[in-house]
C-alpha positions as CSV (number, residue, x, y, z in Angstrom):
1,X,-20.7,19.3,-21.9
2,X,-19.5,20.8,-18.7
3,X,-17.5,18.7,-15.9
4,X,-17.9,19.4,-12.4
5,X,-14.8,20.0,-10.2
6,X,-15.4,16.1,-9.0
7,X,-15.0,14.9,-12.0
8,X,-12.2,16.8,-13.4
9,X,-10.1,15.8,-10.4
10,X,-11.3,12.4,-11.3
11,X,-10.0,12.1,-14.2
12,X,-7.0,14.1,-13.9
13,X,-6.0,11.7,-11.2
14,X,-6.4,8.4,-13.0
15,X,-5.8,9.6,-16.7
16,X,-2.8,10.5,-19.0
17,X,-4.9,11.4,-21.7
18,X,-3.5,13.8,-24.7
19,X,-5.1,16.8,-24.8
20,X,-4.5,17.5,-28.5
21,X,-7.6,17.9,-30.3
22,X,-8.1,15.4,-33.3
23,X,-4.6,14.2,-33.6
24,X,-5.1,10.5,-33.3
25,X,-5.7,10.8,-37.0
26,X,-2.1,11.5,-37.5
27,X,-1.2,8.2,-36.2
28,X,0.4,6.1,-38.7
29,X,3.8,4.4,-39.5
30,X,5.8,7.7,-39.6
31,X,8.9,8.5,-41.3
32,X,11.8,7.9,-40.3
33,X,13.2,10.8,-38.6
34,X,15.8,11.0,-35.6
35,X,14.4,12.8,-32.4
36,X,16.7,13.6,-29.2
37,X,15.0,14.4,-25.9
38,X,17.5,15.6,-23.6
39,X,16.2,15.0,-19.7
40,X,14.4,11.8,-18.6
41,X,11.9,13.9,-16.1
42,X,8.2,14.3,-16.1
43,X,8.2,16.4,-19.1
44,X,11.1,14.7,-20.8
45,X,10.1,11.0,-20.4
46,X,6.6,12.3,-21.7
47,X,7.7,13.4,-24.8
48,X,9.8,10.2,-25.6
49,X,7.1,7.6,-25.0
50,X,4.9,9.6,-26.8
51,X,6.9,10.9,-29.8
52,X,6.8,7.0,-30.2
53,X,2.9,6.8,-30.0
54,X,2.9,9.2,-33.0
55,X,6.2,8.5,-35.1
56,X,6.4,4.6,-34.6
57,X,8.6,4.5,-37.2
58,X,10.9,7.2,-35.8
59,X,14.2,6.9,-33.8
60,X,13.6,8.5,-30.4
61,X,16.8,8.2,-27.7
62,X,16.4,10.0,-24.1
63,X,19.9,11.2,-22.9
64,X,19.4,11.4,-19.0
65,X,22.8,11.3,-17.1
66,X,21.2,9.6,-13.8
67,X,20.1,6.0,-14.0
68,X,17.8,6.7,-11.4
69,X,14.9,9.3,-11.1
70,X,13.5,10.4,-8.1
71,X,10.4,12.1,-8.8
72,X,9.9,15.6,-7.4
73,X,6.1,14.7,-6.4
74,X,5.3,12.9,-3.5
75,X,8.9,13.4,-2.3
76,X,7.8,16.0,0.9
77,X,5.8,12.7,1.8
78,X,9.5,10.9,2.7
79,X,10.4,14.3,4.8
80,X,6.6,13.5,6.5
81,X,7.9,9.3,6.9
82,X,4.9,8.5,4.8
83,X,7.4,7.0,2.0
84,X,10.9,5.9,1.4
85,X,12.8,7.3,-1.4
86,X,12.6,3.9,-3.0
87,X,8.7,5.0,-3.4
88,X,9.7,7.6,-5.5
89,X,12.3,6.0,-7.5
90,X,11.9,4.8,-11.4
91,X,14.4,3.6,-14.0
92,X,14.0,3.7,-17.8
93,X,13.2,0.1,-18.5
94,X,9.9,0.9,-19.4
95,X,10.4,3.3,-21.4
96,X,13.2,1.3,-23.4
97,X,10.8,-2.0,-23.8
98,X,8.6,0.4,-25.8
99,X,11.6,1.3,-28.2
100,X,13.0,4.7,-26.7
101,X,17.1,4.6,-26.9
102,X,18.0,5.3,-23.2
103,X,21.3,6.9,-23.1
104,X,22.5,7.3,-19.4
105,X,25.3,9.8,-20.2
106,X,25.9,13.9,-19.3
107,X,25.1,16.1,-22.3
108,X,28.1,18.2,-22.8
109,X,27.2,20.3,-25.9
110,X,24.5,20.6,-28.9
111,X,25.9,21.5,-32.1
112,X,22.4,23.5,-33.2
113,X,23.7,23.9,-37.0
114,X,25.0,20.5,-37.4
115,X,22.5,19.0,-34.9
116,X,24.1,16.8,-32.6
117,X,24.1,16.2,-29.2
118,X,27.3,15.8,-27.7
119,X,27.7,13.1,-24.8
120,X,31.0,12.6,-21.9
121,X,31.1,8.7,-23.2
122,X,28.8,7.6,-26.0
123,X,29.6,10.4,-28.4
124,X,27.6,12.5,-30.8
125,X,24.0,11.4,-31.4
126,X,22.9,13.2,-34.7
127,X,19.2,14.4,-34.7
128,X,16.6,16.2,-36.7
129,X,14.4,17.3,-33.8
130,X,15.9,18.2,-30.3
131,X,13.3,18.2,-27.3
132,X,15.3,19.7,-23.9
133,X,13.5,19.6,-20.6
134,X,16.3,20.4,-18.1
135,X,14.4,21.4,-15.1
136,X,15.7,24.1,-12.8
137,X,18.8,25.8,-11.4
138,X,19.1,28.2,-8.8
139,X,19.8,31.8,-8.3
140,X,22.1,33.4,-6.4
141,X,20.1,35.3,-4.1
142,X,20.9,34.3,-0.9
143,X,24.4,35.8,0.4
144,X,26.7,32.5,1.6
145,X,24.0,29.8,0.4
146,X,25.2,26.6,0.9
147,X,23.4,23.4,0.4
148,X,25.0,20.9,2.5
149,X,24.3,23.1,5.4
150,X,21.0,24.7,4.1
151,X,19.7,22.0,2.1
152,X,16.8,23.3,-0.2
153,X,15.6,19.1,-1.4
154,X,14.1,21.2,-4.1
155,X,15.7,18.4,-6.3
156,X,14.7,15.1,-5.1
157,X,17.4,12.9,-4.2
158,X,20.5,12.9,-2.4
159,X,18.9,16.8,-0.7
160,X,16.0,15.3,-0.2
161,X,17.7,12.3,2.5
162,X,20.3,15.2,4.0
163,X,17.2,16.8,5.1
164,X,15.6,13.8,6.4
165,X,18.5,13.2,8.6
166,X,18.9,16.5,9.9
167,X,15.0,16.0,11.0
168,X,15.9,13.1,12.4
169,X,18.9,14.1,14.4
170,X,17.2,17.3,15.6
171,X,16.2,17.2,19.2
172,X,12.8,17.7,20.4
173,X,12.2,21.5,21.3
174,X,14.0,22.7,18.0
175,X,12.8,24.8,15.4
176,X,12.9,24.3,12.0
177,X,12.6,27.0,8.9
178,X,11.8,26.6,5.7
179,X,12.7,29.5,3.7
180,X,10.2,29.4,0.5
181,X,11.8,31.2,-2.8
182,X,10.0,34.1,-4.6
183,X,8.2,33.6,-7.5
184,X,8.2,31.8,-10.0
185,X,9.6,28.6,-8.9
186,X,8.5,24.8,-9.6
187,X,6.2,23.4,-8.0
188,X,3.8,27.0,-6.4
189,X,2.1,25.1,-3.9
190,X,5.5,23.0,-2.8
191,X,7.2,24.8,-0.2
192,X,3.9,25.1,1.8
193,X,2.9,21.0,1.9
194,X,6.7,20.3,2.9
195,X,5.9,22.7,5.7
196,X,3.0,20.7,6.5
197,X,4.6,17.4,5.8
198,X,7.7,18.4,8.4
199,X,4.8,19.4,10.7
200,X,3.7,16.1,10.4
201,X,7.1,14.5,11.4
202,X,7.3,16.6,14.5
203,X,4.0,16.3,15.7
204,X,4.0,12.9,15.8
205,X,8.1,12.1,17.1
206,X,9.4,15.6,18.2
207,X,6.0,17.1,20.0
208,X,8.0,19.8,21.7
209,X,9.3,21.5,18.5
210,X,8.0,23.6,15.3
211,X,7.8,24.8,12.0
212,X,8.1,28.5,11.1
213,X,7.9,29.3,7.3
214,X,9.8,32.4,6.0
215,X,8.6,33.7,3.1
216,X,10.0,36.0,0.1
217,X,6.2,36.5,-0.6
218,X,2.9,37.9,1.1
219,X,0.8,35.4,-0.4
220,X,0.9,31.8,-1.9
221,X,-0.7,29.1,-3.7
222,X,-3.5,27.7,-1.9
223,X,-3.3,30.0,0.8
224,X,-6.6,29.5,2.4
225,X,-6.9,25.9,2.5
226,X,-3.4,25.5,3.8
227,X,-4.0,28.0,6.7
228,X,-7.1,26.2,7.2
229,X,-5.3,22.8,7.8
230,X,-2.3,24.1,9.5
231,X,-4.7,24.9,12.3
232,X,-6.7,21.8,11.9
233,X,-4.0,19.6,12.1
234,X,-0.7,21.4,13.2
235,X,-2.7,24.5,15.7
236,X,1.3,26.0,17.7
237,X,3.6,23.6,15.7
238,X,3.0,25.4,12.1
239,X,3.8,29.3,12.1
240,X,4.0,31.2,8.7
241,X,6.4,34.3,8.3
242,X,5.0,36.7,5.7
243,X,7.4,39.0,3.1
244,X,5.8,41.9,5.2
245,X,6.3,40.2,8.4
246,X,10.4,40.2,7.9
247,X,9.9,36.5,6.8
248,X,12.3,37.1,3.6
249,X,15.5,35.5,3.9
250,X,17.9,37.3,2.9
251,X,21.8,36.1,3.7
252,X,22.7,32.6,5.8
253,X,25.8,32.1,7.8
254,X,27.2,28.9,6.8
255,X,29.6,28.5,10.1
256,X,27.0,30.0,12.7
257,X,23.6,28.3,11.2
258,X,22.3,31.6,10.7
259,X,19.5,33.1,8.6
260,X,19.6,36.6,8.1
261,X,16.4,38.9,7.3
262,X,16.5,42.4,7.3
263,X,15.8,43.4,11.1
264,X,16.9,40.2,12.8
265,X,18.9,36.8,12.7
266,X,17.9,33.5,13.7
267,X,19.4,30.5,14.4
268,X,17.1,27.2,13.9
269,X,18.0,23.7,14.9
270,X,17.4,22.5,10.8
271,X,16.9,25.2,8.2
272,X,15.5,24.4,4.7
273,X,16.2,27.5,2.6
274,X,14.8,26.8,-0.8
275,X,16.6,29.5,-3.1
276,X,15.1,31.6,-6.2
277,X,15.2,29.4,-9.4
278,X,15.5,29.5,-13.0
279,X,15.7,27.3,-16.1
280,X,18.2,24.5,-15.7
281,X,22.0,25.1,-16.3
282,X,21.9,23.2,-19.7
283,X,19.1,25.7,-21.2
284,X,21.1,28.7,-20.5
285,X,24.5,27.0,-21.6
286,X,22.8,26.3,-25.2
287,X,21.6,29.8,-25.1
288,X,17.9,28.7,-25.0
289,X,17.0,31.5,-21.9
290,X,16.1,35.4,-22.2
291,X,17.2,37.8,-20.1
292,X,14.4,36.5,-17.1
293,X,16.5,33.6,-16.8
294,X,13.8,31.1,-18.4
295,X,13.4,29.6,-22.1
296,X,10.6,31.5,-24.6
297,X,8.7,29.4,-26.6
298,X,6.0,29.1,-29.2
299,X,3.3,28.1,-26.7
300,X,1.6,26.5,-29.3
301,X,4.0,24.0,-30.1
302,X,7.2,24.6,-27.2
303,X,9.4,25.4,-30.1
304,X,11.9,27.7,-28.7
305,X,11.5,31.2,-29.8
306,X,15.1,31.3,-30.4
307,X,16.5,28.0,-32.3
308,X,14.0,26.3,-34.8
309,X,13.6,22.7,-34.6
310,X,14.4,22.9,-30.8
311,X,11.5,22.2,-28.3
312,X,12.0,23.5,-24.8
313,X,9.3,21.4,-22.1
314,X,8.7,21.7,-18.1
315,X,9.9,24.0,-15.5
316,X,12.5,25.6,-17.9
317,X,9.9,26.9,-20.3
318,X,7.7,30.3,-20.2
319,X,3.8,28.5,-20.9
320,X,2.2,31.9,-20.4
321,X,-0.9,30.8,-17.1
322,X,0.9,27.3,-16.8
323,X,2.3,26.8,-13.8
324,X,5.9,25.3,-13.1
325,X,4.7,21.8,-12.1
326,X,5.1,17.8,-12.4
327,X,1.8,17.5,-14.8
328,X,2.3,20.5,-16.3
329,X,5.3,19.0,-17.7
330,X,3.7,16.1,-18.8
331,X,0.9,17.7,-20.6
332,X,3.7,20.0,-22.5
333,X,5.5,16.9,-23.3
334,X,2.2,15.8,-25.1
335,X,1.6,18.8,-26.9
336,X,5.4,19.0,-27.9
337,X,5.5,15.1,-29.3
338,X,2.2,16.0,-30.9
339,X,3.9,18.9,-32.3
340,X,6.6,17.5,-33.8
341,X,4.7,15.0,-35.1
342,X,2.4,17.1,-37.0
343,X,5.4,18.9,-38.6
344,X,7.1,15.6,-39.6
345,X,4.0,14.7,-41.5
346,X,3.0,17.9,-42.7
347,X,0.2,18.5,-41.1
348,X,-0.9,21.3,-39.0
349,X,-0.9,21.5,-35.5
350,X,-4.3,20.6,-33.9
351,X,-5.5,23.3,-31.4
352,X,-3.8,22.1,-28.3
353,X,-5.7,22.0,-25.0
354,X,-3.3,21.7,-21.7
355,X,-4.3,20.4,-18.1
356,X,-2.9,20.7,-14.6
357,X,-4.0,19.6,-11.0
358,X,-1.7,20.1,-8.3
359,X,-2.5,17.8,-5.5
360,X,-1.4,18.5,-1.7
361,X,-1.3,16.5,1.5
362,X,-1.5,18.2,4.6
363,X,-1.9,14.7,6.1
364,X,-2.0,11.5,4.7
365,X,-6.0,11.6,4.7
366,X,-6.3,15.9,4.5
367,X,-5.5,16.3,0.5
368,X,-6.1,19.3,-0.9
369,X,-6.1,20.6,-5.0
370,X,-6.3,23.2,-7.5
371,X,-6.6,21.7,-10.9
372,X,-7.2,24.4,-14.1
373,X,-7.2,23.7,-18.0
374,X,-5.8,26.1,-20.2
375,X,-6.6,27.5,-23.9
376,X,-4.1,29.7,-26.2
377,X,-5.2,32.7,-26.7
378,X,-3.4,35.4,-28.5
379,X,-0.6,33.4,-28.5
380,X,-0.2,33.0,-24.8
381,X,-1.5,29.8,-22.6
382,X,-4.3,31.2,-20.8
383,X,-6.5,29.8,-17.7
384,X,-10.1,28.8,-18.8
385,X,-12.6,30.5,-16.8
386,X,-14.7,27.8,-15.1
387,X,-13.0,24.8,-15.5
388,X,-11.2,23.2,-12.4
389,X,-10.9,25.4,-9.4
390,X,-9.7,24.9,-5.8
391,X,-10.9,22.6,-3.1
392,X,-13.6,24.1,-1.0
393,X,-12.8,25.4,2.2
394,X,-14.7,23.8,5.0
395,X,-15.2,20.6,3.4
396,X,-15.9,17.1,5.2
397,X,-13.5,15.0,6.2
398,X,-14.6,12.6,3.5
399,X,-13.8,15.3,1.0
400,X,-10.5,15.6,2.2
401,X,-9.9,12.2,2.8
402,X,-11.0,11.6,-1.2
403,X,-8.7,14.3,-2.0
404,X,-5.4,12.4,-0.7
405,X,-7.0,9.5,-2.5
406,X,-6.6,11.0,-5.6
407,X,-3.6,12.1,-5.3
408,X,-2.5,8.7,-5.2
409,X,-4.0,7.5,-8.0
410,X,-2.4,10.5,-9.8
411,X,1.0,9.7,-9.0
412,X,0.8,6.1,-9.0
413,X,-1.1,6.6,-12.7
414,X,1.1,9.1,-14.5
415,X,4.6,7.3,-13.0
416,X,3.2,4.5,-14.5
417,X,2.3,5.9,-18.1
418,X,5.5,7.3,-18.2
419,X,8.3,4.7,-17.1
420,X,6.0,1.5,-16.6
């Protein structure tokens, strides 16, 4: 049966649903087995609650070392004043009333042939499968980056307020940058909502100022439709700085305030210079990367490619078409705990299917979307041809105005499936 673009955005926004075909029949009481998940993000808290769905008689614990997590979607929205970092923060209650082990502790070491996870305070937890999903670090390819000065909030939290507060404290008539990263980086369509997000600060409490993005690239997700609403909404506050266009940031001056390009320097009132990324610091300090800086896996199951019985989720991981997103993550943590699941019990992995929708607001009632399911082939996760697509260009403002609606449902859905 086919599903229109309406209805696939439908769904994606109010459902969690496993994409795993057949594998409810696996459900049982499992064996009893001892499963580590090390990161208590979107991919990470997946995987726990639903390792537990599948293995109900197996001992799951999530080692995450914050008590708090501040969820990287919907967290431009607090840069636009349309939330409060409270909005996007969640604990791990929920996910210990359904019988996950939260240990709030730093992961200092994995012994991979005695398989233990080694913590600062609460020891050595012994498992039989290890699931990492450590997120990103950052490159070093900006001369004299510094993030107190040049925050990137490109982990939400403590960056995310600095840059708040340095919109705040700007005065009207400044300019702000946002230096977006090259390729690939989480979240493809991120850098380019914040910009309209920050647009949306300004044009509503500091009129006289704008936005000018400089990018490392010459094209971006969602291109069209952003363009479209930048001159809808944000026409002389919003200006975009291609690759081509000397928009690629190349050095910063952490005294001066500079950003340096290759013809010129500039000196904005608040620069957000979001650097080039790679998997997390953990991932590459248990030798789970290759040499492009990221973690290969069997995309079939997120087993890495180079320690068995280790699963590698979310930005950190190589998932072929997938991009490095929030749902992604989540639908990797599904097909990972299903995964693991299968090989606990012997069976064999059901054909996994894997979804993503990215949602955008350019304001809080102009979302925007590009949603995709993907299919291994050869291997390699790989787009289906026809199913999801982009928003239309052109479209009502009822369409739009549905759009940010489902966004909403989305986030306030999935945060709840995951921590409760």
């Amino acid at each position: 049966m086919s599903m229109n673009r309406r209805s696939f955005l439908q769904l994606a926004a109010g459902s969690a649903a496993l994409s795993v075909c057949g594998f409810p029949s696996l459900v049982s009481a499992g064996d009893k087995v001892s499963i580590v998940v090390i990161g208590g993000g979107y991919g990470g808290a997946t995987a726990a609650r639903y390792l537990l769905d599948y293995l109900p008689g197996a001992s799951v614990t999530l080692v995450e070392k914050n008590k708090d997590y501040y969820s990287c979607p919907f967290s431009n929205e607090v840069l636009g004043g349309e939330k409060s970092m409270d909005d996007i923060k969640f604990g791990y209650d929920g996910l210990a009333a359904k019988g996950v082990k939260v240990v709030i502790d730093e992961v200092t070491g994995v012994d991979m042939d005695g398989k233990k996870v080694s913590t600062a305070n609460s020891g050595k937890i012994p498992y039989d499968y290890l699931v990492v999903s450590p997120g990103i670090s950052f490159r070093d390819n900006i001369e004299g980056y510094d993030a107190e000065v040049f925050p990137h909030a490109w982990k939400a939290g403590p960056q995310t307020v600095l840059l708040r507060k340095k919109l705040e404290a700007m005065e009207d008539g400044g300019v702000v940058m946002l230096a977006a990263p090259p390729n690939p980086f989480r979240c493809p369509p991120g850098p380019y909502e914040r910009a309209a997000q920050i647009a949306h600060y300004l044009k509503h409490h500091k009129p006289k100022s704008k936005l000018i993005i400089m990018d490392s690239k010459d094209k971006f997700s969602k291109q069209g439709l952003f363009m479209e609403g930048y001159k809808k909404h944000y026409d002389g506050i919003v200006e975009w700085r291609s690759a081509a266009n000397d928009g690629k940031v190349l050095a910063v001056n952490a005294d001066s305030g500079e950003l340096v390009t290759e013809f010129d320097e500039h000196k904005p009132a608040v620069a957000n210079v979001i650097p080039a990324q790679k998997a997390g610091v953990l991932a590459s300090s248990l030798g789970l990367t290759d040499d492009s800086g990221w973690c290969p896996v069997d995309q079939r199951t997120f087993e890495s490619s180079v320690h068995s019985d280790v699963y590698v989720i979310g930005d950190a991981c190589i998932a072929g078409a997938m991009p490095k997103s929030g749902y992604s993550a989540n639908s990797q943590g599904k097909v990972c705990a299903a995964a693991i699941a299968a090989k606990v019990k012997g069976y064999e992995m059901p054909n996994p299917s894997y979804l993503n929708t990215c949602y955008s607001l350019i304001t809080p009632e102009h979302g925007i979307s590009v949603a995709a399911v993907y299919r291994l082939q050869d291997g390699t996760i790989a787009g289906v041809k026809g199913a999801g697509g982009l928003s239309p260009l052109n479209a009502s403002d009822e369409t739009r105005k549905a759009e940010a609606m489902y966004a909403r449902s989305w986030f306030r859905n999935i945060t709840t499936d995951l921590f409760g």
